[in-house]
MIBARO-479672 format. One record per residue: x, y, z of N, C-alpha, C in turn; residue number from 1; chain. Coordinates in steps of 0.1 Angstrom, whole numbers, plus 2048, in hexadecimal, padded with zeros to 3 digits. Example, Ala and Ser with C-alpha at 12.3 -4.5 7.8 and 13.67 -1.06 7.14 Angstrom:
residues 2
 n.x n.y n.z ca.x ca.y ca.z c.x c.y c.z pos unit
 884 7C7 84E  87B  7D3  84E 884 7DF 84E   1    A
 880 7EA 847  889  7F5  847 881 800 84F   2    A
END
This chain:
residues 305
 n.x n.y n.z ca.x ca.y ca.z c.x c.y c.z pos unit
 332 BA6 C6E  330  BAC  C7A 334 BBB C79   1    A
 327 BC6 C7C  330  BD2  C7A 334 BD7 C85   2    A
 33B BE4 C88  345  BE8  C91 33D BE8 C9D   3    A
 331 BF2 C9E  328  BEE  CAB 326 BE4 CB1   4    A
 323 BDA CA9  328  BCA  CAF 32D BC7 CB5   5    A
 33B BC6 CA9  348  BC0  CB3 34B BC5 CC0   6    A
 349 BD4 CBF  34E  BDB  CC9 34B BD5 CD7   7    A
 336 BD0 CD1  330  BCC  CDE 333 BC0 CE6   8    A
 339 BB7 CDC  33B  BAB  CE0 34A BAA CEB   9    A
 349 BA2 CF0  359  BA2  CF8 362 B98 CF2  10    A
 36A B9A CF2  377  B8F  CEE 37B B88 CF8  11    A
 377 B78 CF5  37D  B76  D02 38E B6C CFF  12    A
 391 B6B D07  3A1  B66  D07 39E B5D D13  13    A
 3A6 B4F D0E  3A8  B43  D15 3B3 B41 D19  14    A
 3B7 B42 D28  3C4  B3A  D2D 3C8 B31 D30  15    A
 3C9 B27 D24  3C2  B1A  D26 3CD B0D D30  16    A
 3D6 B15 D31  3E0  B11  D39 3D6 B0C D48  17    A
 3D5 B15 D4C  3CC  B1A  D59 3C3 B0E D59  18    A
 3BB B0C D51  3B0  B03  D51 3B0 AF4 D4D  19    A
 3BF AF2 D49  3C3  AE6  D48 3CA AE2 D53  20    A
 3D1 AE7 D5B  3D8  AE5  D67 3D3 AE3 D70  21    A
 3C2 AEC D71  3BD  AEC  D78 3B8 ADE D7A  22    A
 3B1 ADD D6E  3AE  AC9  D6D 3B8 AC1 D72  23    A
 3C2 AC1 D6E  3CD  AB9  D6F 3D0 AB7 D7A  24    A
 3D1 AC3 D83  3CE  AC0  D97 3C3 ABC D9E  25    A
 3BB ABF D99  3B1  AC1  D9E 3A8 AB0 D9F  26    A
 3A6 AAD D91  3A0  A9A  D8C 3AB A93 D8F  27    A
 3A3 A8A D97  3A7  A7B  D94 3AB A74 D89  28    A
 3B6 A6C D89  3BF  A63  D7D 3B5 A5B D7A  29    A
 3A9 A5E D77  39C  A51  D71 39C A4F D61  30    A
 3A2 A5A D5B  39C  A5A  D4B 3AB A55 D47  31    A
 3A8 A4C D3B  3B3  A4A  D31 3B4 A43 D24  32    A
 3BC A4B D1D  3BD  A47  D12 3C2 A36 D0D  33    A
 3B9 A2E CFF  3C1  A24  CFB 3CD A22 D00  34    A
 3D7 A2A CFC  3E7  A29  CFF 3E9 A29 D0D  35    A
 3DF A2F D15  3E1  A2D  D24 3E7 A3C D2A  36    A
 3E7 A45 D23  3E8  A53  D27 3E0 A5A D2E  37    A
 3E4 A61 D36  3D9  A64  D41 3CE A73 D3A  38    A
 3C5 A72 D42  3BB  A80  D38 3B1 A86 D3E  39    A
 3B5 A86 D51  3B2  A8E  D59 3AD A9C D52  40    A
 3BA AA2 D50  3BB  AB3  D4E 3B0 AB3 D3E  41    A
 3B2 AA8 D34  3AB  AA9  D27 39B AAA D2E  42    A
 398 AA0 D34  388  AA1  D3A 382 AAF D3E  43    A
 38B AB3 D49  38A  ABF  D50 38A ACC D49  44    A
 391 ACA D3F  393  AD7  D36 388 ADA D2B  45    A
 386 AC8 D27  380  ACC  D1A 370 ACC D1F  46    A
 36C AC9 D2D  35E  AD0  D33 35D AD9 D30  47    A
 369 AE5 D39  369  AEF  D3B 365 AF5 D2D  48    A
 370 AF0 D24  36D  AFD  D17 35C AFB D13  49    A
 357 AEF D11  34E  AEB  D09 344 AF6 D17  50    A
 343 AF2 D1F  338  AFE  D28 33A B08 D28  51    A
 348 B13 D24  347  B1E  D21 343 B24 D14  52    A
 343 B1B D0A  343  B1F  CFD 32F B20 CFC  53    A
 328 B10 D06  31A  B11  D01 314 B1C D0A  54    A
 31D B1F D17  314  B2C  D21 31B B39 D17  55    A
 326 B3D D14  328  B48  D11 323 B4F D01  56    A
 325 B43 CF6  322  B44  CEC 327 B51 CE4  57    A
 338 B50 CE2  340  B5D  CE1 33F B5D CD3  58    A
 343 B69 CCF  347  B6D  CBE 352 B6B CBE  59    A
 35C B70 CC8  369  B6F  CC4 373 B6B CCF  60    A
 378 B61 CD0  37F  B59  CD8 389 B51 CD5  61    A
 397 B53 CDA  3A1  B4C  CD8 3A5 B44 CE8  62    A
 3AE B3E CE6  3B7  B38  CF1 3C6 B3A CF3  63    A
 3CD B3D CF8  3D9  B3A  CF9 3E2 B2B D02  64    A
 3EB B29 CFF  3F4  B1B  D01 3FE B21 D06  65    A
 405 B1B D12  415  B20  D14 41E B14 D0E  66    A
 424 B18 D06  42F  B0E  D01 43D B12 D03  67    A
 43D B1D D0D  449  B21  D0D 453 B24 D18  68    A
 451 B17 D1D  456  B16  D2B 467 B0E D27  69    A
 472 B1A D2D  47B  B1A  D28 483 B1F D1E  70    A
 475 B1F D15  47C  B28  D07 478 B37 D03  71    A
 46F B3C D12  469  B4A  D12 477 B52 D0C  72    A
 473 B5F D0B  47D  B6A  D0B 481 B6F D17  73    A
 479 B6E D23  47C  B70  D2E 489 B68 D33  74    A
 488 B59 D30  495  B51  D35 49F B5B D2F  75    A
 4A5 B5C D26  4AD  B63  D1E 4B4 B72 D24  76    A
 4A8 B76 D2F  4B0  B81  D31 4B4 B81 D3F  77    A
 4AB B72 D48  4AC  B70  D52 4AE B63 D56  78    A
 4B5 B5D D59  4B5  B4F  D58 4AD B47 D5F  79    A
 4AE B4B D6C  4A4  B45  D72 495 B46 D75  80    A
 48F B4E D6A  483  B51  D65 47B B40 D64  81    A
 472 B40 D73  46A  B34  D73 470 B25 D77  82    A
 47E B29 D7B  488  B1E  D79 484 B13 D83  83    A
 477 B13 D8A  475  B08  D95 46F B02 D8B  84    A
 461 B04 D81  458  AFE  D7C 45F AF4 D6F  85    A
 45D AE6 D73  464  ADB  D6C 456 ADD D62  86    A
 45C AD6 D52  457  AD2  D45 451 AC7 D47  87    A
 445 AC6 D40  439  ABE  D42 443 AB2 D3F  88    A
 43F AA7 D42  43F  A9C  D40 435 A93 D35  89    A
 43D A89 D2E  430  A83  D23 426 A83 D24  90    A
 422 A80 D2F  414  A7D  D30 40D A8B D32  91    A
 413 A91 D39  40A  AA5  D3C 409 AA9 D2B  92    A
 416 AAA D23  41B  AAC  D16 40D AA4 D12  93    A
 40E A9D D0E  403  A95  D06 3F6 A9F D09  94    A
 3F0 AA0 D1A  3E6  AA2  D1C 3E4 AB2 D17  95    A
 3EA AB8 D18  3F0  AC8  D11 3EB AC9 D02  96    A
 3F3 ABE CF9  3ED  AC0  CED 3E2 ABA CE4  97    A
 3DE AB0 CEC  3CD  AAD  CEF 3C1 AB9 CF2  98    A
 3C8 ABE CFD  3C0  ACD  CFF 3BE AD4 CF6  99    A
 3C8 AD9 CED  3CB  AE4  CE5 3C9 ADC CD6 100    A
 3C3 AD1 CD4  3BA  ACA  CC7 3B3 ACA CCD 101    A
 3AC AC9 CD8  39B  ACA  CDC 399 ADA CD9 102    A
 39E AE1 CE1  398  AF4  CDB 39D AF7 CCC 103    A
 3A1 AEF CC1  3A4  AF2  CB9 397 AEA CAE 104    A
 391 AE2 CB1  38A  ADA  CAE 37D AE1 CB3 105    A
 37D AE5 CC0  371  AEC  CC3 36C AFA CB8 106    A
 379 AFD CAF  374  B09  CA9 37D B14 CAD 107    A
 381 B1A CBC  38D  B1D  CC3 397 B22 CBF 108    A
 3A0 B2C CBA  3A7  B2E  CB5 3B4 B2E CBD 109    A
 3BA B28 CBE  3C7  B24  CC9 3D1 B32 CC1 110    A
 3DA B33 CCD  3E8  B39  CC9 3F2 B33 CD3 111    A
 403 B34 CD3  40C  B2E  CD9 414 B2F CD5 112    A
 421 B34 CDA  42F  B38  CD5 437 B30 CE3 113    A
 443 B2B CDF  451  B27  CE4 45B B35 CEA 114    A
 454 B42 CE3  45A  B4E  CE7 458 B57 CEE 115    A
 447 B59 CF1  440  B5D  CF9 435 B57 CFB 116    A
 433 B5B D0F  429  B50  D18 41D B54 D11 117    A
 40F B49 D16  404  B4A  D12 3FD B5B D14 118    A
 405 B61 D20  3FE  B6C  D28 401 B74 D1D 119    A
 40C B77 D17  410  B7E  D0F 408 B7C CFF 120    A
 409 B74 D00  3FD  B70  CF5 3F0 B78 CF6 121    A
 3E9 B77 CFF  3DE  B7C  D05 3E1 B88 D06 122    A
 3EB B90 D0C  3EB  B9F  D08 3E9 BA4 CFD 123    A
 3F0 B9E CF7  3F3  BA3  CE5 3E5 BA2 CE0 124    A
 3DF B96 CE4  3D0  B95  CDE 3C3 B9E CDE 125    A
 3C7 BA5 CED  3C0  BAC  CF8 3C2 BB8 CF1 126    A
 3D2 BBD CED  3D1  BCB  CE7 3CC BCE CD7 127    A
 3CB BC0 CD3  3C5  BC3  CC4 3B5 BC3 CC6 128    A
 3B2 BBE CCF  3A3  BBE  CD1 3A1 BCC CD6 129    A
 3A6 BD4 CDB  3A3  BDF  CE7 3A7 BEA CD7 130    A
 3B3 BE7 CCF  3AF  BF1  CC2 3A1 BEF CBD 131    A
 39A BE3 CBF  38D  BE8  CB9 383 BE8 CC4 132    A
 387 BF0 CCB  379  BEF  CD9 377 BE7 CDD 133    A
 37B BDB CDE  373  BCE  CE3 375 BD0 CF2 134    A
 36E BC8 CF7  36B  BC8  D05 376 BB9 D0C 135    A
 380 BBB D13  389  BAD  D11 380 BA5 D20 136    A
 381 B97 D1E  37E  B90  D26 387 B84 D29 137    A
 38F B82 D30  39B  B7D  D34 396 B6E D3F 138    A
 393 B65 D39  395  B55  D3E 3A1 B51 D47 139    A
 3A1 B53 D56  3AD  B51  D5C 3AA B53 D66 140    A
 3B4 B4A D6F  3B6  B53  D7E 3C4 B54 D81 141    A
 3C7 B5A D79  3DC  B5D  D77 3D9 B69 D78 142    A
 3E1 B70 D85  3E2  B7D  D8B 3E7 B83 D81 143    A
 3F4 B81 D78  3FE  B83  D71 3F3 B90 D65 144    A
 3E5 B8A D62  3DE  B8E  D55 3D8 B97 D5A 145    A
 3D7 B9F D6A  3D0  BA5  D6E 3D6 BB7 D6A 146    A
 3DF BB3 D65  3E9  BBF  D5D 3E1 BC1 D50 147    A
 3D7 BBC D4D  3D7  BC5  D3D 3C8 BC5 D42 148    A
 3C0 BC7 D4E  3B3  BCC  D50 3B4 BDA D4E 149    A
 3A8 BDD D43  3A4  BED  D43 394 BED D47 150    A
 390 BF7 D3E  382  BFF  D44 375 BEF D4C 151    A
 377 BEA D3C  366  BE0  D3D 36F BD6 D38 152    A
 37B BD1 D3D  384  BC3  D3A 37E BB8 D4B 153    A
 37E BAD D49  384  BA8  D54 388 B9E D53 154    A
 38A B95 D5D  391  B88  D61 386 B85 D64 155    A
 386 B72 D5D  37A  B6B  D62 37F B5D D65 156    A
 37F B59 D75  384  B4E  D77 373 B47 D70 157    A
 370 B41 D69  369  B39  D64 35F B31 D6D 158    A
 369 B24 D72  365  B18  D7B 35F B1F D88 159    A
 365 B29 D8D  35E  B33  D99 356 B3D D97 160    A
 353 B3B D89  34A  B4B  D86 34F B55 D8E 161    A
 35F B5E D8E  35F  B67  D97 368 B6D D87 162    A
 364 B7B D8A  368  B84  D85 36E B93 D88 163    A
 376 B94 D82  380  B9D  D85 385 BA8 D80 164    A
 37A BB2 D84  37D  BC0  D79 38B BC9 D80 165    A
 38C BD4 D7A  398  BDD  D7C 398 BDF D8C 166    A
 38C BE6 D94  388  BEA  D9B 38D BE1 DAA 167    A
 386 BD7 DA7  38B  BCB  DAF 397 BC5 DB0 168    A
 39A BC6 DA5  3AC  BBF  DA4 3B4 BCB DAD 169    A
 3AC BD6 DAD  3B7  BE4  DB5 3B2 BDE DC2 170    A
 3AA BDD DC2  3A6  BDA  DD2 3AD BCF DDA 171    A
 3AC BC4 DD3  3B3  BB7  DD7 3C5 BBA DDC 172    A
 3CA BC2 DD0  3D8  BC3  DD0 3DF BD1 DD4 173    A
 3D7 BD9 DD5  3DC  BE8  DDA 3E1 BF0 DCD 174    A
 3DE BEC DC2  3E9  BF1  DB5 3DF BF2 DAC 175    A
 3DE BFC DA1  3D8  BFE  D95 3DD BEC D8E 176    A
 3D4 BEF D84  3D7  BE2  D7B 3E1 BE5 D72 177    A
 3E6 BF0 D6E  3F2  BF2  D63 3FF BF7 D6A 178    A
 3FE BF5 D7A  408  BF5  D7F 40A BE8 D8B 179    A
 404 BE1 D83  405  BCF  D8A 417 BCF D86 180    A
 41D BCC D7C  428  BC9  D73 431 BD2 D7C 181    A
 433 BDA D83  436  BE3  D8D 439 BDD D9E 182    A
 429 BD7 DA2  429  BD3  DAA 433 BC8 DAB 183    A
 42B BBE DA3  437  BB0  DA3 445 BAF D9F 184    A
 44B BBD D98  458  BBB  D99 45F BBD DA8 185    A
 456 BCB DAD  459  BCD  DBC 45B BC2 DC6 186    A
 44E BBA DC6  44E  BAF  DCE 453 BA4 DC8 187    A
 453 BA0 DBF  45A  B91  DBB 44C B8B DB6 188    A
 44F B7E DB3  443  B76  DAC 44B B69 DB2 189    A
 448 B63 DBD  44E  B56  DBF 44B B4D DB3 190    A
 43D B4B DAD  436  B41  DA5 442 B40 D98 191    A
 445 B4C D96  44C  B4E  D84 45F B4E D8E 192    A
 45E B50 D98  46D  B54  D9C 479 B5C D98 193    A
 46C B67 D9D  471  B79  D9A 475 B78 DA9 194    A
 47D B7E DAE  483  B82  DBC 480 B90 DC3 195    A
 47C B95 DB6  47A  BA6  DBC 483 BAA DC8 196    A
 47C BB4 DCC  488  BBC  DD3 489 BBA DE1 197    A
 491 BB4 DEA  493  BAF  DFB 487 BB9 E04 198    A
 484 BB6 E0A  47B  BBE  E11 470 BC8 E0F 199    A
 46E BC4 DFE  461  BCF  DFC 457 BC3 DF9 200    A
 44A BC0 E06  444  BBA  E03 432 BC2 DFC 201    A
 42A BBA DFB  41C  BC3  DF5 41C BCE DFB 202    A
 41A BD0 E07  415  BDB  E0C 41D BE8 E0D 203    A
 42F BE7 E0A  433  BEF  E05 433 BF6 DF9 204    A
 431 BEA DF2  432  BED  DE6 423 BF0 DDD 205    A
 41E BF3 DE4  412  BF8  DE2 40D C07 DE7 206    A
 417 C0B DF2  418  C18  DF5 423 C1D DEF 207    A
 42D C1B DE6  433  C1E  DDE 430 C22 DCF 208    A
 427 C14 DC9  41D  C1C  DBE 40D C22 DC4 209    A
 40D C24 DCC  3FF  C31  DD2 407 C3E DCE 210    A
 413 C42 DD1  41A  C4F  DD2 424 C50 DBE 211    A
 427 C48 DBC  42C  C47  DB1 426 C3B DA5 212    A
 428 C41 D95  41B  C37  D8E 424 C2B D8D 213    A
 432 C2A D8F  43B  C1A  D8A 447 C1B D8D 214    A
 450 C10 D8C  460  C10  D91 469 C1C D8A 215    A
 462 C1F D7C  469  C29  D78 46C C36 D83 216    A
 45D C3A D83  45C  C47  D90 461 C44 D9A 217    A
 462 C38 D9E  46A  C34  DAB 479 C37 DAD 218    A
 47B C2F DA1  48B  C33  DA3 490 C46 D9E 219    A
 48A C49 D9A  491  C56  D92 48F C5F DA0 220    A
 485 C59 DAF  481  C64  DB9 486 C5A DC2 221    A
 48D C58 DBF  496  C4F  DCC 492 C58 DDD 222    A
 49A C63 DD8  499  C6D  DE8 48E C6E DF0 223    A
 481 C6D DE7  471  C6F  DE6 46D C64 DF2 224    A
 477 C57 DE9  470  C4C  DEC 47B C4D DFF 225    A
 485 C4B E02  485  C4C  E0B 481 C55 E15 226    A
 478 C5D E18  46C  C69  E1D 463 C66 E1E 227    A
 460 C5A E17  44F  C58  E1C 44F C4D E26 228    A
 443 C51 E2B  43B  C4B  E3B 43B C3D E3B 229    A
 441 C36 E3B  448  C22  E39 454 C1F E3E 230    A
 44C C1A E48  458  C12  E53 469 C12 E45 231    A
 46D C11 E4C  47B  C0F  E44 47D C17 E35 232    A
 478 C25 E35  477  C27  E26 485 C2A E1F 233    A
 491 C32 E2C  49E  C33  E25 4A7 C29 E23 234    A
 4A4 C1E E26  4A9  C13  E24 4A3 C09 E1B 235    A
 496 C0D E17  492  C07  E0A 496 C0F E00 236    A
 495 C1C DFF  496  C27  DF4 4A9 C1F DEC 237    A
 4B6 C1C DFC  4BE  C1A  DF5 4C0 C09 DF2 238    A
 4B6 C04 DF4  4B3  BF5  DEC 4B1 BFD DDB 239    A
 4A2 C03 DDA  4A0  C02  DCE 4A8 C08 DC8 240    A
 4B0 C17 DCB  4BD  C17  DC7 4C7 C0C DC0 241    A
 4CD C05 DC8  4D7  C01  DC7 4D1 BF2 DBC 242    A
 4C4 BEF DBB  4BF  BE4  DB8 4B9 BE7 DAA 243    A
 4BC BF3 DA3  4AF  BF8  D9D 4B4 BF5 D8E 244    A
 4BD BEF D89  4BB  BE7  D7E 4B8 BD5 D80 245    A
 4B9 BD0 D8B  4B0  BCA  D8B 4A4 BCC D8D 246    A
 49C BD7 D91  491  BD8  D93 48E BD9 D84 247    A
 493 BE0 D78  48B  BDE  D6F 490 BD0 D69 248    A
 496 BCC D6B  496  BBD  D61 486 BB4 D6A 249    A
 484 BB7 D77  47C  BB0  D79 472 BB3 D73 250    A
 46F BC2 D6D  463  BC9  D6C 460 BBE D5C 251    A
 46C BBF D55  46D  BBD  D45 468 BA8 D49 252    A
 46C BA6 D52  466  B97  D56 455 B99 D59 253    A
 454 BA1 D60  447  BA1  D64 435 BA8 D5C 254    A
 43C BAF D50  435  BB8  D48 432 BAC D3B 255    A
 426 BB2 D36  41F  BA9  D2F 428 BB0 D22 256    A
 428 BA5 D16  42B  BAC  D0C 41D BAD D04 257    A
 41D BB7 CFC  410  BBB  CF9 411 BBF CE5 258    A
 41F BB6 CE3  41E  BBA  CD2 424 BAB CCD 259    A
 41C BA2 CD8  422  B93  CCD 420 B95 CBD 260    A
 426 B91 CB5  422  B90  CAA 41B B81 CA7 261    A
 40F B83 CA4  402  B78  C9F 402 B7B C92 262    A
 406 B6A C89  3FC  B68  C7E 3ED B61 C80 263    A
 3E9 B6C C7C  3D8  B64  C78 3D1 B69 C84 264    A
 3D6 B7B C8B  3CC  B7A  C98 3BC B7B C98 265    A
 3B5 B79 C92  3A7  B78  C8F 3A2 B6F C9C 266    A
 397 B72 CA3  395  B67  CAA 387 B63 CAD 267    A
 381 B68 C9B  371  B63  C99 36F B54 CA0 268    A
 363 B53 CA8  361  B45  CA7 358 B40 CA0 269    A
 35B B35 C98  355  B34  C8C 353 B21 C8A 270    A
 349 B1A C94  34D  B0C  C94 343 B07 C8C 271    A
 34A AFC C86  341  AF3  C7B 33E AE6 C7F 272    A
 32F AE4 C7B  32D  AD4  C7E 339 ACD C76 273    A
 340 AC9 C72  349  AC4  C6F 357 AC0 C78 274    A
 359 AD2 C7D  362  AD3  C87 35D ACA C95 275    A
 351 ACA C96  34B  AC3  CA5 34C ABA CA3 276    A
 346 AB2 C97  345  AA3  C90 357 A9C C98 277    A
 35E AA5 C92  36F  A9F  C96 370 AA2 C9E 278    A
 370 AAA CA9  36F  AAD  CB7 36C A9F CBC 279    A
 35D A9D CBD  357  A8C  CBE 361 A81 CBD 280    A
 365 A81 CB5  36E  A75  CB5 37A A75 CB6 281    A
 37D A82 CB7  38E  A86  CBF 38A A7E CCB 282    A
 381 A83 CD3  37C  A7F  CE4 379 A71 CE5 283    A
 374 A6B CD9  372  A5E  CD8 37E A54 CD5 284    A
 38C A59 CCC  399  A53  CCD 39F A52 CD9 285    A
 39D A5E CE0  3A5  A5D  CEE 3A4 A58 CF7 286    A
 392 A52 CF3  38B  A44  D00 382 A48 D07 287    A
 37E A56 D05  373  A58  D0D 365 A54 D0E 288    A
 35F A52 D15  34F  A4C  D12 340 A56 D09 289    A
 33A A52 D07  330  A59  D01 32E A68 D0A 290    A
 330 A65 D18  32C  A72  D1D 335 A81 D19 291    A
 341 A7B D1B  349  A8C  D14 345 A8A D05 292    A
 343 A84 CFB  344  A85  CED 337 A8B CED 293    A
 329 A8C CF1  321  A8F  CF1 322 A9E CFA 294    A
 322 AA2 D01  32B  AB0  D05 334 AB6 CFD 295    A
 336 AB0 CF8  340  ABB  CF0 337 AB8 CDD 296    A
 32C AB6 CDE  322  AB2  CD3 31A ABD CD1 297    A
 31B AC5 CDF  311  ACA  CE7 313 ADA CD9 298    A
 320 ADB CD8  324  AE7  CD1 321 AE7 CC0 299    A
 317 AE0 CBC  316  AE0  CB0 303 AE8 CAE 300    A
 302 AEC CBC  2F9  AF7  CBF 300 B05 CBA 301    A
 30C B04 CBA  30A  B10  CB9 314 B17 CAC 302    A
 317 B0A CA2  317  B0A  C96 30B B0E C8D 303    A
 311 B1B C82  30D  B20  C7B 30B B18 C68 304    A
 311 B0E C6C  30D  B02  C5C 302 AF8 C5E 305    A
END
């Protein structure tokens, strides 16, 4: 592939979290393994990938895994970083790494660290792709990824066909996309259990990055900020004052990291009848009927052996 190519093609990035959860709520407890393990979320997911892969037919595509619930870097500097969200249970666990041997089997190139989340993963991936021009295309509907949209990137909830370029994500949220990480320290992130700052909700804090690009400029114009036209502004000005190393620990919670270190980041897709062949009967050990094994068969279209 030479560089005009690659350039043209998009990279797309899987959050495959998203799309297994999604199954996992969403289906009925009908499917199950010999051992009697449930495989809702496997059904649901391993549709999903197999009809993205035969509609989209990518050159280069990876996925990312969160494995690192608990053992992020973020716990470490915050403790209660996500501290509502309980650890899968056996049976979710099982269905998790069922998932992540089906997109590995599909050809897929998985990544996943215990150190950093999937999203983070996906940055890192996003900025080695964007050193070579690639065009990023982001598999998700996690707000959180809406931070590394640039020119011709978007978010693609998949199952809704909705997409989500830079433009729109400003529109939805009042905020540039590289000052999302800004936003949600301001406001908190209930989901992850960021607290942000007492009384700055969206709409303040959206007229706070209109006038300033981030918390940095915020705090260094403190005086600034209490002077502008917002119900309560000198009494927010001496919130972010007084709050304003928390405000960046939230920011350093909320910011994507963007230099994971990856062995092996390549993310050619490159699937072999071989690889399908075992796909098949992965789907076939776990008890499923002819109909998924033959769906997921489907991908040996677009093997090059």
């Amino acid at each position: 592939m030479d560089s005009k190519e690659a350039a043209s093609d998009p990279l797309y990035l899987i959050d495959a979290s998203i799309y297994i959860f999604g199954a996992y709520f969403s289906l009925p407890d009908q499917w199950h393994s010999p051992q009697g393990w449930p495989l809702n979320a496997v059904y649901g997911y391993t549709r999903f990938l197999v009809k993205f892969l035969m509609t989209s037919k990518p050159k280069d595509v990876a996925a990312a895994f969160d494995e690192s619930l608990g053992s992020c870097f973020r716990n470490e500097i915050y403790s209660d970083y996500k501290c509502s969200r309980e650890l899968p249970d056996e049976e979710l666990a099982f269905q998790l790494q069922a998932c992540r041997n089906i997109t590995e089997l599909a050809g897929v190139k998985c990544f996943a660290s215990e150190r950093f989340e999937a999203d983070d993963l996906i940055a890192s991936l996003a900025r080695r792709g964007r050193e070579k021009k690639r065009q990023i295309v982001i598999l998700t509907r996690d707000k959180d990824l809406g931070q590394l949209l640039q020119a011709r990137d978007y978010l693609w909830d998949f199952n809704k066909n909705m997409r989500t370029d830079a433009d729109s994500f400003k529109d939805k949220y009042g905020v540039s996309a590289n000052q999302f990480a800004d936003y949600l320290a301001l406001t908190g992130d209930q989901s992850d259990d960021i607290p942000g700052i007492v009384g700055i909700g969206p709409r303040k804090a959206s007229a706070l990055l209109e006038k300033f690009s981030g918390i940095e400029e915020i705090v260094a114009n403190i005086d600034e900020v209490a002077k502008l036209p917002i119900r309560g502004a000198a009494a927010m000005a001496q919130k972010l004052d007084e709050q304003r190393d928390q405000l960046y620990l939230y920011k350093r919670l909320t910011m994507l990291e963007q230099k994971v270190p990856l062995e092996s980041p390549g993310c050619s897709y490159q699937p072999t009848a071989r690889l399908i062949d075992s796909l098949g009967v992965y789907i076939e050990e776990l008890g499923f009927d002819s109909g998924l094994v033959n769906h997921c068969r489907q991908l040996k279209r677009l093997c090059k052996d």
